[in-house]
N, C-alpha and C positions, 0 to 999 in steps of 0.2 A: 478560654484561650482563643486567640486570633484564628482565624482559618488563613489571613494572609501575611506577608510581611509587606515592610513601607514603600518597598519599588513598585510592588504590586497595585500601590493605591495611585499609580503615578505620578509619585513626586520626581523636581527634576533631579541631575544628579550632584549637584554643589550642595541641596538641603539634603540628600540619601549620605551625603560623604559627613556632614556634621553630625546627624543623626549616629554614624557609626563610630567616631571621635566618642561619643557619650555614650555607645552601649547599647545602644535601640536599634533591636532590627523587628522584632514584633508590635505592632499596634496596640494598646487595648481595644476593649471593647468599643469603648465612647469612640474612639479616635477612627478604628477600623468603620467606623459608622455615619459618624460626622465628615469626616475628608472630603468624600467624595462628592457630596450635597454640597461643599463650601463648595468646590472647585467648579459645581455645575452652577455655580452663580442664585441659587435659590436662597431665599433666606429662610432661620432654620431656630427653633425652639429646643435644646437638648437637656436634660433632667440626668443630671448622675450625680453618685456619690461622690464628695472628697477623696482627693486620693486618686481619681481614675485617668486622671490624663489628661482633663479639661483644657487647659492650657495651651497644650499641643496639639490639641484637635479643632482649634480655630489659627491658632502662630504659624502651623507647618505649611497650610495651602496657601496661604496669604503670604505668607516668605515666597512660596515658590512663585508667584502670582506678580508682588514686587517686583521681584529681583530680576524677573527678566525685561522690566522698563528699564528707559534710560531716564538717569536723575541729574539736578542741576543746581546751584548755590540757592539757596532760599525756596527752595519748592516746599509750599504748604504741604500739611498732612493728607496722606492717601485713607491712610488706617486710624479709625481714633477707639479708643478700648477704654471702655468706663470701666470701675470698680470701687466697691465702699470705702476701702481701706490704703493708708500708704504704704505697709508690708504688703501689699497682696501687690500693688503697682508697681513699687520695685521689684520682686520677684518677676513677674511676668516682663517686666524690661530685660531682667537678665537673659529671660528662657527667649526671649525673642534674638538678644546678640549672640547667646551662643547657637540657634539653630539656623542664625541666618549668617554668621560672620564670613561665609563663604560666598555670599552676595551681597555682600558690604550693605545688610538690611541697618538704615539709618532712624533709631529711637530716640524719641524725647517721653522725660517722667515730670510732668506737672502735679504737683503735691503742694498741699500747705504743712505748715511747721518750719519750713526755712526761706531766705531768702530767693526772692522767684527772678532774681536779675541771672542767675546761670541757667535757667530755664529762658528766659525770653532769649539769650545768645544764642542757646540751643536751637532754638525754634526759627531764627534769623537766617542760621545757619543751612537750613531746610532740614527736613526728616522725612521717612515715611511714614512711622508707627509713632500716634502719641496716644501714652497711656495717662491715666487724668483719675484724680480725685472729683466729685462734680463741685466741688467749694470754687478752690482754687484756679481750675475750669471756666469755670462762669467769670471770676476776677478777672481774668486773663482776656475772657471775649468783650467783655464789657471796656477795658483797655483797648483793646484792639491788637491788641499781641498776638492775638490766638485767629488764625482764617480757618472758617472750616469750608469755603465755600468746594474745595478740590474731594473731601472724603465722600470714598465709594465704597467704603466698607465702617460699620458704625456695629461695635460689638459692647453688648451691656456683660460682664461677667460677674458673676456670684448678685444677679439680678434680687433675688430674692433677701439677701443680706442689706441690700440697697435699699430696699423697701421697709426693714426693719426698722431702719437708720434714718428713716424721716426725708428721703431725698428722690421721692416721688417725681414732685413738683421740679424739680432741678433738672432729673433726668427726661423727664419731657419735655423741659425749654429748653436744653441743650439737644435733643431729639430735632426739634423744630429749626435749630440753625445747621442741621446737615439738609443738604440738597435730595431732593430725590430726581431722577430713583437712584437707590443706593441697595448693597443687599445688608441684612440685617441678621445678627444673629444674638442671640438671646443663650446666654449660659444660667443654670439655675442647680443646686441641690434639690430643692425643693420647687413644686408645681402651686402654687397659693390660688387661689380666685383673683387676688391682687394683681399678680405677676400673669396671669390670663388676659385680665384685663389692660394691662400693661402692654403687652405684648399686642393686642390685638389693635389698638392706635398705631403701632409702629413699624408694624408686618403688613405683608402680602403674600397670604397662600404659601405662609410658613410650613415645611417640612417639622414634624413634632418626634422624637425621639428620645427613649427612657432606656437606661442600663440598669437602672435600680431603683427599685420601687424606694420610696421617703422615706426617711430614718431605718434606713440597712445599715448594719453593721460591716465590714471586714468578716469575712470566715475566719483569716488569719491574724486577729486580733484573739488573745486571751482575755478576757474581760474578767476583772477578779474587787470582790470588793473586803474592803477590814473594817471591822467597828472599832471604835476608837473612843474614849473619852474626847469631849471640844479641845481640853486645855494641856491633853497628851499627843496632840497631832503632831506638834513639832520635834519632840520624842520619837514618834513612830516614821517620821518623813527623814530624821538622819539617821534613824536604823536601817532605813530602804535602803538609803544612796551609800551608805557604809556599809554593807553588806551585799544581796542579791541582786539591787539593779548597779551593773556595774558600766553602762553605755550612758550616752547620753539621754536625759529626762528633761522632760518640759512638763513642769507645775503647773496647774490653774488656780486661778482664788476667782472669790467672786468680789473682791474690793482691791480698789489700786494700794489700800493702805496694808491690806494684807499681804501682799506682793512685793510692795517694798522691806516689809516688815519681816518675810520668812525668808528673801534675798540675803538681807542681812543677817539673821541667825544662821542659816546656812554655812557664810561667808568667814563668821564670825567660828564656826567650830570645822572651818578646813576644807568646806566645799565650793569647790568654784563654783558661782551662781550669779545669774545677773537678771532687771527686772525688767519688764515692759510693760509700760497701760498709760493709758491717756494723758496722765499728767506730766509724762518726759515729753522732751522738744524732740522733735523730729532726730535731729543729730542723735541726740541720748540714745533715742530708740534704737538708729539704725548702728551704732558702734557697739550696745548691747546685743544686737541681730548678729551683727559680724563675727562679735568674742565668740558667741555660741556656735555659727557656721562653720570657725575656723577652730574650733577644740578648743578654745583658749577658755572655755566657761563650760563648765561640765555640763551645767543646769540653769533653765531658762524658768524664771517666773512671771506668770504673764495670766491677763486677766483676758475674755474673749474678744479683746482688740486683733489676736492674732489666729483664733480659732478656726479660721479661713483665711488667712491672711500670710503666714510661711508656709513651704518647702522645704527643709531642711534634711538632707541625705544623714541617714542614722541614727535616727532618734530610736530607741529602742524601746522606749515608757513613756507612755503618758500617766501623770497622775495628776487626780483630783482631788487636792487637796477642800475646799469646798464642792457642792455636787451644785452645778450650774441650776436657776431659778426655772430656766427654760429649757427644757426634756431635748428640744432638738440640739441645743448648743453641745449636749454633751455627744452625740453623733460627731459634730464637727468636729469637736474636741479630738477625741481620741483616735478623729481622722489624720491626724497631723504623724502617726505611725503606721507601720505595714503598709509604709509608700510601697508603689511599684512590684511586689505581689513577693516583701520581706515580711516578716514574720513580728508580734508590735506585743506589747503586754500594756493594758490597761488597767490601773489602781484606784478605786475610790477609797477615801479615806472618810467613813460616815460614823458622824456625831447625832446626837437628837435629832438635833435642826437639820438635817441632810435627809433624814428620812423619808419624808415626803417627798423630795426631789427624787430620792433611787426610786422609790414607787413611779415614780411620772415615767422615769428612764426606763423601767422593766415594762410597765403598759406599753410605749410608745412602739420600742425597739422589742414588745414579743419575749426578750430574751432577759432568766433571771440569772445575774450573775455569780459566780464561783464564791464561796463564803470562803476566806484565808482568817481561820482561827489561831494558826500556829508563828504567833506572832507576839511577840513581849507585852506588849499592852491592848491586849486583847478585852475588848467590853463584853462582857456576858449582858450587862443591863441594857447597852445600847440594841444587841443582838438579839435580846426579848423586844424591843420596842420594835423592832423590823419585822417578827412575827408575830407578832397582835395588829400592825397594821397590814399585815398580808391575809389575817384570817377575816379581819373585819371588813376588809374589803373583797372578798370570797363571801361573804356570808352576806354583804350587802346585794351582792351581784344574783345571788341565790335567790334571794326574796324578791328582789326585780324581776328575775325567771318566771317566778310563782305568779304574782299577780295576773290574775285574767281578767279579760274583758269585764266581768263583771261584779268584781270585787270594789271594796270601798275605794280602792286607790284610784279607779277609775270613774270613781261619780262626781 
């Protein structure tokens, strides 16, 4: 818990009056950390969990920072904010007009998937914050729509998810057409060799700072997993949401077909649910985004397009219905509850093929999760397979121990 509150970090008072509109007199950690390095003009590398406030610990100082310029019809961007995803871009547009709209902080959200002719208005019209997919981005510079020659602040967020996503290369050309000097700040979950090197192109005597060491979990997450037959998940996922999870839940699959596929069976026997993964248009997505924001969709299906990418106040469950290929996603995953330091319960629903993945997720994250036997369709077979592969990989790691310098395994 903070040792300060947000007057304390010297924000001014138009961003301390929005801040109390929404509920925030305490910092987190990241934020009580970060603030005051953005404000001293350094630029700055920070490493934290999902969930910790990220967002606001680079929007808050730069609202304050803005707002007390004077601005004028068509002024280029001051602020430009990368990110992988277009849920993650619109949310951070939001958190930006509702923590600045007492300074009449002016956003623009460049995205592809829709028409970019109400973004070039946008952008005519002047802004100070634009947030930017690096596709759509680049379309835009290469047009000549997009000036960055004015930004003095260049923030990469969910850096490392960037990198995942093939958009290296992108994010360094567009790196290249901001001016320097400019101060730089670099948001990441995770610290890669990659995102090092990344970073070390783009900085100057970057401030480095970590709130949580890589794939941390929530304390305040219940991590709970069920063995399940494959072709009983569907069974057991509208036993959940009919019964004990009675808040809103966000589903993950690991296929867009399976997403649309369990949206509809959902739907189809009385629960509101709606889908998201890459193959909806931009729109779809975001009217999908909105049902669920605004209760009008109980339950969100979605594939790790969003994994990092919403915000949503009350999600009470994450479940997993597939166990993600890649051990960290599931980190992210379940990141998306026990926002803001609420209380979240996390569901794996593991078939055969899931097994090897929960093994990846228990090395990773240290932590083995809750077995929930007391459940209608409960697998004894599948639940042997999870402890043959917990001994076998015990007893591998045993004999790795043993071997010494001078045994055969080392000739």
């Amino acid at each position: 818990m903070s040792s300060k509150n947000f007057k304390e970090l010297g924000l001014s008072k138009p961003v301390l009056r929005a801040l109390d509109d929404c509920g925030y007199s305490i910092p987190t950690p990241i934020q009580e950390m970060a603030i005051p390095i953005v404000m001293s003009g350094k630029d700055l590398i920070a490493t934290a969990q999902t969930g910790t406030g990220k967002t606001a610990a680079f929007t808050l100082p730069l609202i304050d920072d803005i707002g007390s310029r004077e601005s004028g019809q068509g002024d280029p961007p001051l602020v430009l904010i990368l990110t992988p995803t277009r849920e993650l871009a619109l949310q951070i547009d939001e958190n930006i007009k509702e923590y600045g709209k007492y300074v009449g902080s002016r956003t623009c959200v460049v995205l592809g998937g829709v028409s970019s002719a109400p973004q070039i208005k946008a952008l005519q019209r002047g802004v100070d914050f634009l947030v930017a997919t690096p596709g759509r981005l680049i379309d835009l510079i290469e047009q000549g729509e997009v000036i960055l020659e004015e930004v003095e602040f260049l923030i990469l967020d969910e850096a490392d998810r960037m990198l995942d996503m093939g958009f290296v290369h992108d994010v360094r050309w567009i790196a290249d057409q901001v001016p320097r000097p400019r101060q730089t700040l670099l948001f990441s979950a995770t610290m890669s060799a990659a995102v090092k090197s990344l970073a070390s192109t783009m900085q100057t005597d970057a401030e480095v700072i970590s709130v949580a060491p890589p794939a941390t979990v929530a304390d305040n997450i219940d991590q709970q997993v069920m063995y399940v037959e494959k072709e009983k998940k569907n069974d057991l996922l509208l036993h959940l949401l009919q019964g004990e999870v009675e808040g809103k839940a966000l589903v993950f699959t690991g296929k867009k077909t399976t997403a649309t596929m369990v949206a509809t069976y959902l739907e189809r026997n009385k629960v509101s649910a709606v889908a998201i993964h890459s193959n909806k248009t931009q729109k779809q997505r975001q009217k999908a985004l909105e049902a669920f924001t605004n209760n009008k969709a109980r339950v969100l299906v979605a594939t790790d397009i969003v994994a990092r990418g919403i915000d949503v106040e009350g999600i009470t469950h994450v479940i997993n219905y597939e166990m993600p290929e890649d051990a960290e996603n599931y980190v992210h995953r379940i990141g998306r509850t026990a926002r803001a330091g609420a209380k979240g319960v996390a569901i794996a629903l593991c078939s055969v093929p899931d097994i090897s993945y929960l093994r990846s997720v228990e090395l990773l994250t240290k932590m083995e999760m809750n077995t929930i036997d007391d459940q209608p369709f409960h697998s004894e077979m599948v639940a042997g397979c999870k402890v043959n592969a917990t001994r076998a990989a015990k007893s591998r790691a045993r004999a790795g121990r043993g071997r010494g310098s001078g045994s055969k395994w080392r000739r």
